[in-house]
Backbone as numpy.savetxt, mean C-alpha at the origin, in Angstrom:
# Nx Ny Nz CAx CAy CAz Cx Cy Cz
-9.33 4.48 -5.40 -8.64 5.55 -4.72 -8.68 6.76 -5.62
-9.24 7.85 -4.85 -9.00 9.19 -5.95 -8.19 9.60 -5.53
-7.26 10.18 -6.71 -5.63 10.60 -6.83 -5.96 11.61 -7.02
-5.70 12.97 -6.61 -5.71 14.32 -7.24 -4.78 14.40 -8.30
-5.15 15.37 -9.54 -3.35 15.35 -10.56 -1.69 15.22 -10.33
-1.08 14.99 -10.70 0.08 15.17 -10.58 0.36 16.77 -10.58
1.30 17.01 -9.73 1.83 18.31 -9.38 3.44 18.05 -9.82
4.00 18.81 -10.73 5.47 18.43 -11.00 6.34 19.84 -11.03
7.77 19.83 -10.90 8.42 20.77 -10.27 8.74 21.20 -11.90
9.74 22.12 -12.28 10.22 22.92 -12.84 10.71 21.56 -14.52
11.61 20.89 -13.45 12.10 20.04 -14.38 10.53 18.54 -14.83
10.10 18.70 -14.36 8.59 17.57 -14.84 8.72 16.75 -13.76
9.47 16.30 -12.99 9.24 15.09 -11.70 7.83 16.06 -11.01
7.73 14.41 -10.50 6.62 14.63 -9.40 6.81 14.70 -8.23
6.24 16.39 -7.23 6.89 16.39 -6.11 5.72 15.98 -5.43
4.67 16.32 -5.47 3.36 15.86 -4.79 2.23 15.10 -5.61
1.57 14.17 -4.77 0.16 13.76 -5.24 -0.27 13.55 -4.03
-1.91 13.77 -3.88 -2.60 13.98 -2.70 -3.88 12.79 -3.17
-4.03 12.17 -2.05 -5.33 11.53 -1.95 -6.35 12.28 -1.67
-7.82 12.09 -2.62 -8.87 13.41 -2.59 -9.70 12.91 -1.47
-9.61 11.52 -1.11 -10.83 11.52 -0.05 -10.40 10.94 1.38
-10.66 11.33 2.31 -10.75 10.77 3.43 -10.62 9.75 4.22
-9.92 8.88 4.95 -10.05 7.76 5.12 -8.73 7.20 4.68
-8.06 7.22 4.12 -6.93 6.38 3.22 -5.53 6.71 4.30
-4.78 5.85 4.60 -3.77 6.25 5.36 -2.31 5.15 4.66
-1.70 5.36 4.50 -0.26 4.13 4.44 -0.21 3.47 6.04
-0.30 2.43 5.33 -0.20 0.89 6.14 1.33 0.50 6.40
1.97 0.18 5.26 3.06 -0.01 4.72 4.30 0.52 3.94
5.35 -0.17 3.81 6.45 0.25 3.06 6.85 -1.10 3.04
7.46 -1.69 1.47 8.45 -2.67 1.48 8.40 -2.96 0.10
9.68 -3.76 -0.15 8.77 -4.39 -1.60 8.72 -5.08 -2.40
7.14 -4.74 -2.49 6.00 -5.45 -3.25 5.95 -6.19 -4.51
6.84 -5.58 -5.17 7.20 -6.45 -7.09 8.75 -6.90 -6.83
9.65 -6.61 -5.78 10.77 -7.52 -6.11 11.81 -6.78 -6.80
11.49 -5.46 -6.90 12.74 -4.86 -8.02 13.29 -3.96 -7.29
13.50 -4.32 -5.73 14.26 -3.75 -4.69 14.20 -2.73 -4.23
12.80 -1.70 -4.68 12.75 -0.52 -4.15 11.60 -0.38 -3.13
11.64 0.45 -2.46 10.09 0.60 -1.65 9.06 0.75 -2.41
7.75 0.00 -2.18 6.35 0.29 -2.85 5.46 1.13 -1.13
4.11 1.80 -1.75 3.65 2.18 -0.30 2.42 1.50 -0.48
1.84 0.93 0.36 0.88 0.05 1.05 -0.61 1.04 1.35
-1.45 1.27 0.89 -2.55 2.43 1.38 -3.65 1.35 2.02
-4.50 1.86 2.63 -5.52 1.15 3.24 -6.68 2.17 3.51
-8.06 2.29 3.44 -9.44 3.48 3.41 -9.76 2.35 4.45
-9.55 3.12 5.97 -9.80 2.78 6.99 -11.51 2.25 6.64
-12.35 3.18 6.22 -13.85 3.14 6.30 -14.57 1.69 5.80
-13.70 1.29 4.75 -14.01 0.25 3.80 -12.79 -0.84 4.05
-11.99 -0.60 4.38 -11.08 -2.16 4.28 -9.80 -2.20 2.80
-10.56 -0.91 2.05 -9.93 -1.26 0.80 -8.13 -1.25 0.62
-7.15 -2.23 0.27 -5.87 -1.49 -0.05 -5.52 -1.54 -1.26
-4.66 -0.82 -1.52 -3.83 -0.36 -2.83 -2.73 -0.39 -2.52
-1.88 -0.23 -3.60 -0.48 -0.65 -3.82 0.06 0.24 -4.67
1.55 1.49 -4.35 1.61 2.02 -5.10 3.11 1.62 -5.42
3.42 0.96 -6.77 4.51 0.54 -6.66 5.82 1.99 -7.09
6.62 1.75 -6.71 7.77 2.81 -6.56 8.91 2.78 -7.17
9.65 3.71 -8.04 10.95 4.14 -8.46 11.45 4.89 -7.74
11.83 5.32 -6.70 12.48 6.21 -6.10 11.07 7.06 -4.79
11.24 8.51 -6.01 9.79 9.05 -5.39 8.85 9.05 -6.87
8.63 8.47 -7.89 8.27 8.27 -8.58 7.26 7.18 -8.76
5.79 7.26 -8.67 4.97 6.00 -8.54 4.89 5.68 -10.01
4.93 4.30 -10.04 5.10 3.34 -11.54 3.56 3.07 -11.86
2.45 2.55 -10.72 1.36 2.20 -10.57 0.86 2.15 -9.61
-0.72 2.08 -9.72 -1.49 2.28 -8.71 -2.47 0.92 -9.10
-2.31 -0.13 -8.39 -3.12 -1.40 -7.69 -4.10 -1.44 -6.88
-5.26 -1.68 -7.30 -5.56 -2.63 -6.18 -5.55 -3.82 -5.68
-5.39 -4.11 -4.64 -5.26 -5.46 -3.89 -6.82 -6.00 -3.94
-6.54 -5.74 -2.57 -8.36 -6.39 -1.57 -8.93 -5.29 -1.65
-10.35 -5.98 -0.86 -10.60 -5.54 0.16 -10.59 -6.53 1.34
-10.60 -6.15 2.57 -10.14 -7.13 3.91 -11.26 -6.33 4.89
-12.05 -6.82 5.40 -12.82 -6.62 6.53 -12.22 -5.27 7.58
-13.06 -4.14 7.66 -12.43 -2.95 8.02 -11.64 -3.02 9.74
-12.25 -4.62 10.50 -12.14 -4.28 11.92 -10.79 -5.46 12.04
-10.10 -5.83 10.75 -8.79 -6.86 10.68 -7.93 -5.33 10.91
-6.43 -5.97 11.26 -5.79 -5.07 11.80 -4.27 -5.46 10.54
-3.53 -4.80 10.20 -2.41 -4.73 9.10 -1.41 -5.31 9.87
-0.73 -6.50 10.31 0.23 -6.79 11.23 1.73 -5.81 10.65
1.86 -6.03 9.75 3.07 -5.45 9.59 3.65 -5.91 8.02
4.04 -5.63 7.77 4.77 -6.11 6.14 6.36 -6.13 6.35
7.45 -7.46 5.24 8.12 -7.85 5.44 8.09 -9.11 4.83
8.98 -9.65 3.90 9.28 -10.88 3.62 9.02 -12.23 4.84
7.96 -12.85 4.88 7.66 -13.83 5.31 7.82 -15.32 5.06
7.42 -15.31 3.36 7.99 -16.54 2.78 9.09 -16.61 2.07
9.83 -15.58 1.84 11.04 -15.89 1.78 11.22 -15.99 0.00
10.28 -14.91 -0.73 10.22 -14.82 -2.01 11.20 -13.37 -2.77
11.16 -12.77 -1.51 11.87 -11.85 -2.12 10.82 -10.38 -2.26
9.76 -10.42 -1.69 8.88 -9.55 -1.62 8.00 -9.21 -0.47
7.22 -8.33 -0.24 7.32 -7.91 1.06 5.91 -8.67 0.97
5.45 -9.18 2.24 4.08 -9.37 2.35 3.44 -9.16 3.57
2.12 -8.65 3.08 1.29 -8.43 4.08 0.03 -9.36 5.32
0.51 -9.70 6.09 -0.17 -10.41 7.35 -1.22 -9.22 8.02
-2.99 -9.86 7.61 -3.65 -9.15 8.22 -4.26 -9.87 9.14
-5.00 -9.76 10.39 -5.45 -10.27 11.42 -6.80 -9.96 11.76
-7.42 -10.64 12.36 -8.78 -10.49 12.80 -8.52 -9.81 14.35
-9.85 -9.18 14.81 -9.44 -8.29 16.10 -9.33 -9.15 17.31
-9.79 -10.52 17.26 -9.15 -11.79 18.39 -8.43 -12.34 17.99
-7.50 -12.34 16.79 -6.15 -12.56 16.57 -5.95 -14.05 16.29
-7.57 -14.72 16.13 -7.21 -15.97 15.79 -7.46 -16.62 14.17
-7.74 -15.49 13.95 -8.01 -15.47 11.76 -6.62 -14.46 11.36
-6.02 -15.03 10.57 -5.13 -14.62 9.65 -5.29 -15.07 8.23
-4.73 -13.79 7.66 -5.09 -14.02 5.80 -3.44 -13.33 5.72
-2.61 -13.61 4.50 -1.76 -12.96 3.63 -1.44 -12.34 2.42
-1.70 -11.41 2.42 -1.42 -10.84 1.00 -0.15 -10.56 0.60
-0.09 -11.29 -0.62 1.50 -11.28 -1.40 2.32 -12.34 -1.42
């Protein structure tokens, strides 16, 4: 994923970062490491690829990658499934009879 620089306000937080290329959209919100805050979920429609940006507030801690997952599977939704305490992701095939989980 290309990240453009950090852009930070007066006091040094970060108010913006922009994805430089095309294709990349948020999938998700939930979260992902367990330390109770929202992480955001990205996905590059073109390629399948996701990333993981884990979260302090509005403050990203890191930038992950996951997979990649076949571009024509669909993101069901994210949400604690097994019951670990972290959000996970259920992706699907486009006849809905292949499922994979990430997390």
């Amino acid at each position: 994923m290309d990240v453009d620089d950090e852009r930070r306000d007066e006091d040094g937080r970060v108010v913006l970062r922009t994805v430089g290329e095309p294709g990349w959209a948020i999938r998700g919100l939930g979260d992902q490491n367990g330390d109770g805050k929202a992480d955001v979920l990205w996905r590059h429609g073109p390629t399948g690829m996701l990333y993981l940006w884990t979260m302090n507030g509005k403050t990203i801690v890191t930038e992950t990658y996951l997979a990649t997952v076949d571009p024509t599977y669909v993101i069901v939704g994210t949400g604690d499934y097994n019951g670990d305490g972290r959000s996970d992701v259920p992706v699907a095939a486009p006849d809905k009879r292949r499922t994979l989980g990430l997390g």
